[in-house]
ZAMARGU-4260 file (C-alpha; in steps of 0.2 Angstrom, whole numbers, plus 5000, padded with zeros to 4 digits):
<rodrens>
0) 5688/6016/5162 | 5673/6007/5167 | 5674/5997/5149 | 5692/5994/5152 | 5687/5989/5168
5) 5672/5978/5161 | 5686/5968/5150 | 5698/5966/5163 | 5686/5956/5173 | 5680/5950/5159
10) 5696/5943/5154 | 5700/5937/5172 | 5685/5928/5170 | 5688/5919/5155 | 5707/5912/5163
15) 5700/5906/5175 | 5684/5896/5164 | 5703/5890/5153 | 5711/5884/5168 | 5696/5875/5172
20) 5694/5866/5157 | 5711/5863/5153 | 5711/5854/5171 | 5697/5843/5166 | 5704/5841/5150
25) 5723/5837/5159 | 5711/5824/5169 | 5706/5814/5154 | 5721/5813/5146 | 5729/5805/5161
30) 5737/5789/5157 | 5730/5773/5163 | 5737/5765/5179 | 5744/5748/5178 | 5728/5742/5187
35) 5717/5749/5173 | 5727/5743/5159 | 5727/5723/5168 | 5709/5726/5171 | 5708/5729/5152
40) 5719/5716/5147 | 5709/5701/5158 | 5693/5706/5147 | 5679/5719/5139 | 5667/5708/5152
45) 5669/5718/5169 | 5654/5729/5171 | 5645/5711/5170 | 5657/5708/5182 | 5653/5721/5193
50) 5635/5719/5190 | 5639/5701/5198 | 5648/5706/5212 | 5633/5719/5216 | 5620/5705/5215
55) 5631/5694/5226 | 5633/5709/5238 | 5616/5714/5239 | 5611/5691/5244 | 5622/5691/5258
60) 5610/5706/5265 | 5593/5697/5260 | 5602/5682/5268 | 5607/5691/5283 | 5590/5698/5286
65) 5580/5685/5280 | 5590/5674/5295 | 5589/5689/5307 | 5572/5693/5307 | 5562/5673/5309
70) 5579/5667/5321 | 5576/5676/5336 | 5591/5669/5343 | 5588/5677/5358 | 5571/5671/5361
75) 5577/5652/5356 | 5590/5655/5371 | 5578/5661/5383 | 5566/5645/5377 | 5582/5635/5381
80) 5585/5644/5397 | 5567/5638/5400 | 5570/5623/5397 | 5586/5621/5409 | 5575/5629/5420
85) 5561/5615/5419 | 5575/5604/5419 | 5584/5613/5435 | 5565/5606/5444 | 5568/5589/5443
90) 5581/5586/5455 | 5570/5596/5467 | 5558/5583/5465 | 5569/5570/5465 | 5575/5574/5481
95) 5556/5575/5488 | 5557/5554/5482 | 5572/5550/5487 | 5564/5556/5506 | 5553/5543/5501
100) 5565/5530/5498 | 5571/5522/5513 | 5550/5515/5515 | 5551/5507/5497 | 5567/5501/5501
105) 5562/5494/5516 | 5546/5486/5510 | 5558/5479/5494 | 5569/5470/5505 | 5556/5466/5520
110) 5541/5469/5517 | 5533/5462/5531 | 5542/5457/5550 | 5534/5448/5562 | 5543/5443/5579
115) 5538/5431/5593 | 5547/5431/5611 | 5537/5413/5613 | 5543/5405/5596 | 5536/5388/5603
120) 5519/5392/5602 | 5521/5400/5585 | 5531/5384/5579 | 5518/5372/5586 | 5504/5382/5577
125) 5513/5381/5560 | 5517/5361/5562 | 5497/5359/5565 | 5494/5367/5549 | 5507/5360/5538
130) 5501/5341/5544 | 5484/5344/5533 | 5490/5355/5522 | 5508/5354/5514 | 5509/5371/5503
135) 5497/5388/5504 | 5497/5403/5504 | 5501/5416/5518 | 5492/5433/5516 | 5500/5447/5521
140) 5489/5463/5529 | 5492/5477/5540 | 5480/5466/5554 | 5493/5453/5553 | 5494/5437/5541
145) 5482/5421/5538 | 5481/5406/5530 | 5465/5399/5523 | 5468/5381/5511 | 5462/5366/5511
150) 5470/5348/5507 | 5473/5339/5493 | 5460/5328/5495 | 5447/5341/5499 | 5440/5335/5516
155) 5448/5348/5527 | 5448/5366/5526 | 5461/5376/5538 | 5459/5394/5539 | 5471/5403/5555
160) 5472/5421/5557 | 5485/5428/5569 | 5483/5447/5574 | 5495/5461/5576 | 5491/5463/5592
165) 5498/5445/5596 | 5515/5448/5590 | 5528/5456/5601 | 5535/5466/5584 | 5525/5468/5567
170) 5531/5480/5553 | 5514/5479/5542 | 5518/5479/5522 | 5511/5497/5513 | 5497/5485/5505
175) 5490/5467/5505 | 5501/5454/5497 | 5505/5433/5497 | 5518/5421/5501 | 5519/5405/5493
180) 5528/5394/5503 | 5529/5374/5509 | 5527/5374/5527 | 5533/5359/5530 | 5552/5366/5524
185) 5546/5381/5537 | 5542/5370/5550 | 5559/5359/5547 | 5568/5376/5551 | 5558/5386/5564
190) 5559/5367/5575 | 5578/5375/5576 | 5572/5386/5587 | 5582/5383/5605 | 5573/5385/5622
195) 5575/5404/5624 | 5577/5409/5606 | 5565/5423/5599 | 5560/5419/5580 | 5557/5432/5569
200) 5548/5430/5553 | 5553/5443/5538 | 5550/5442/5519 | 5562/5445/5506 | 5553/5451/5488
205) 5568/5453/5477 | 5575/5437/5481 | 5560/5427/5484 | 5565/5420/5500 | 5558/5421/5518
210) 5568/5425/5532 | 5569/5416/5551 | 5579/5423/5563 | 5583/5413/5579 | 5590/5423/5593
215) 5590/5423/5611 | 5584/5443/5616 | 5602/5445/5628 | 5611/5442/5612 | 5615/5455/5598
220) 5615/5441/5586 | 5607/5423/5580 | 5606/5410/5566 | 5598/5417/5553 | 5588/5405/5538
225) 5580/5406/5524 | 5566/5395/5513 | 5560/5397/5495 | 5543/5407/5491 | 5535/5395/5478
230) 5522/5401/5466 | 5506/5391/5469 | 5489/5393/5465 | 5476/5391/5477 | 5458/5390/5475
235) 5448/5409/5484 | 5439/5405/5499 | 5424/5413/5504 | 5426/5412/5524 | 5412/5423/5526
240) 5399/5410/5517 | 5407/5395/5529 | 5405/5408/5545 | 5387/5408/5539 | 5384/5391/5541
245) 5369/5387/5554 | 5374/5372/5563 | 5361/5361/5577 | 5373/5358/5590 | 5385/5371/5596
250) 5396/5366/5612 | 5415/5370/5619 | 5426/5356/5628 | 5445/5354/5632 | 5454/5349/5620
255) 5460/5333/5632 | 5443/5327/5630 | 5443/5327/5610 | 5462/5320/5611 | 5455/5304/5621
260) 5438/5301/5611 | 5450/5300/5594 | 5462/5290/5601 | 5449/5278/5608 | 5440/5276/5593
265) 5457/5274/5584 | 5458/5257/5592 | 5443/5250/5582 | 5441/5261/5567 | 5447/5275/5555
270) 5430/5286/5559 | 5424/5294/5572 | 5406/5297/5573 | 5395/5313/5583 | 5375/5312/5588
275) 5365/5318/5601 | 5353/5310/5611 | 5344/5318/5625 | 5356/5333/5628 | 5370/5319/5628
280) 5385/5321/5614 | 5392/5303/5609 | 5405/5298/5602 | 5406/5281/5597 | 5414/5268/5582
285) 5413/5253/5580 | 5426/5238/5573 | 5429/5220/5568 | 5438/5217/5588 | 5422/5227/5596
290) 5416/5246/5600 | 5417/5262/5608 | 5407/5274/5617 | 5410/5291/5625 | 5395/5302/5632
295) 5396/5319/5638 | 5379/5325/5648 | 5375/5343/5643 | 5383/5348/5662 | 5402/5344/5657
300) 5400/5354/5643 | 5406/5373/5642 | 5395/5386/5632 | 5381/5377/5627 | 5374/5389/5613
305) 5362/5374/5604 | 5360/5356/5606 | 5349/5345/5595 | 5347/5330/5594 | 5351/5319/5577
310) 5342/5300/5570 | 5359/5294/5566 | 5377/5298/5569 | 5389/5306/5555 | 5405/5300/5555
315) 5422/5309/5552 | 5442/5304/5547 | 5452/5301/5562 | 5465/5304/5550 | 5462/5322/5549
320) 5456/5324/5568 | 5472/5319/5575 | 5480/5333/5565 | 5468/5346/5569 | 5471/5341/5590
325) 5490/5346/5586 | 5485/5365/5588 | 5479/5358/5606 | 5498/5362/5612 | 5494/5381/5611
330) 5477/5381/5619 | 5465/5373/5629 | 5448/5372/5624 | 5440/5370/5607 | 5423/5374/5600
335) 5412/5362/5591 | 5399/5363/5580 | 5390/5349/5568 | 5372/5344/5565 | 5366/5326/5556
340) 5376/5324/5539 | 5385/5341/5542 | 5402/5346/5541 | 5411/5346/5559 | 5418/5364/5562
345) 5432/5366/5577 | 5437/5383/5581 | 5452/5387/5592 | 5459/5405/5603 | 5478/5406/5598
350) 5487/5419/5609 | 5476/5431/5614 | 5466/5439/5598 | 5469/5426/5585 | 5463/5410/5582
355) 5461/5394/5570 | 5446/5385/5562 | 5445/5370/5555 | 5430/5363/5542 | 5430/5343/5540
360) 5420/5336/5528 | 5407/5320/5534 | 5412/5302/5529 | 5392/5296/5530 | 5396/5280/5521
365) 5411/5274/5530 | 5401/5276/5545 | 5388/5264/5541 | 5404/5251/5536 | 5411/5253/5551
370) 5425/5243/5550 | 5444/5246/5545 | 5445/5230/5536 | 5429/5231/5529
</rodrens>
């Protein structure tokens, strides 16, 4: 029983190992699909086919990962985002210039203004100038502005500073700067200038003109001109070495007294000459029709800080003494100072704080001709 048992098993055992194989078997004796059979009709070359296709499957990942791994795209965005931030600062700062602005813009357009209620005195003080010296220079600084040229010729040196402080409006410039301009063409305008009209004085840089205003102060507006900055050069002058000069007679009288010695020696002769004689100033010419002589004892005099006497006279142009008695319609005194064969130097108080100078060079030689015709 247990044999029979044993086979019985043992039979059941070996169906089931048949079945098996006769499966397996039934598996490879399928038939090829129609995919197969037109895989193996294209060609015996497919497994090098798919040996390709694996290659080109595995590049895409070495490319993937090889692009991936160095990109970073995340970092370069964050790099951009930086950059947009960087970038995002610099309207912030240009709004922190554009506060800034309005003074460039201001200086741009006019970069200094000066305003005088009294526009006579200012005129008259520009037409003395311009009579010795057509073109110059005006030098801007936040103290105010001044000229210092001399002539053509070289004989007279005019130097005028007008203060800040003498002005009724002055909007200074953010640093020192010149105007080259012909002030006879500024005098031509500013003798526009109507009895009550206040002139005001303003420079355009960006189109290289300066600006008059003339207007009444109980009216909004006026006539408005304008003349041409030219560009000149002008030789530096050292005021402070001029200032220096020692002179040996050193006096202050009206201007009315100056006016008539220069036009009384006019009359005979183009000099005028200056000497001291015990305390006395003379001036005196001579000409072919006769000569002249006007003495002022040390007691007429005003502010006697040195008198000395000289051995001979030194003679000065007329010419350039009547111009430099112009600025006599704005104030009243003048100081003088000279010495034998020495420049003549005649200083003059504009307003309150300002004031002119004048240097004229000796004519010895013409002194000792005397005559016009001569």
């Amino acid at each position: 029983m247990i044999l029979s048992s044993v086979k019985k098993s043992s039979k059941k055992e070996d169906t089931k190992v048949s079945a098996e194989e006769n499966t397996k078997k039934s598996e490879e004796t399928v038939p090829p699909t129609d995919e197969n059979t037109e895989d193996e009709e294209n060609g015996e070359d497919e497994p090098e086919e798919n040996e390709n296709e694996g290659e080109a499957l595995t590049q895409p990942i070495e490319e993937a990962t090889t692009e991936e791994l160095p990109a970073e795209k995340p970092k370069k965005k964050e790099k951009k985002s930086k950059g947009k931030d960087e970038t995002a600062e610099e309207p912030v700062k240009e709004t922190k210039k554009a506060t800034k602005e309005p003074k460039k813009e201001i200086i741009s357009t006019n970069s200094f203004l000066a305003m005088f209620k009294d526009s006579k005195l200012i005129t008259a003080i520009f037409k003395a100038i311009a009579s010795i010296i057509g073109e110059c220079q005006i030098v801007v600084t936040e103290e105010g502005f001044e000229i210092a040229a001399m002539d053509g010729s070289h004989i007279c040196l005019v130097s005028v500073k007008i203060n800040k402080a003498d002005m009724d409006e002055f909007r200074p410039p953010s640093e020192k700067f010149s105007v080259g301009v012909n002030l006879e063409d500024l005098v031509k305008v500013a003798n526009r200038r109507g009895s009550g009209d206040a002139i005001t004085f303003s420079v355009e840089q960006a189109q290289k003109r300066i600006k008059l205003l003339l207007k009444p102060e109980s009216k909004k507006k006026g006539r408005t001109f304008t003349v041409a900055m030219i560009d000149i050069q002008t030789e530096e002058i050292s005021m402070e070495s001029i200032n220096a000069i020692e002179f040996g007679t050193k006096y202050t009288i009206p201007f009315e007294l100056l006016d008539q010695a220069v036009k009384d020696a006019e009359i005979y002769s183009e000099v005028l000459t200056f000497s001291v004689q015990d305390d006395t100033i003379i001036y005196a010419t001579e000409g072919s029709i006769g000569d002249m002589k006007y003495e002022l004892e040390k007691d007429e005099l005003k502010d006697v800080t040195a008198i000395k006497s000289t051995d001979k006279e030194t003679a000065y142009a007329i010419q350039f003494l009547k111009e430099i008695i112009k600025i006599g319609d704005v104030t009243n005194d003048c100081k003088i100072s000279f010495g034998q064969e020495m420049p003549l130097r005649i200083e003059a108080d504009l307003f309150k704080n300002s004031k002119a100078i004048f240097i004229l060079a000796p004519r010895v030689d013409e002194a000792q001709s005397g005559s016009e015709e001569d």
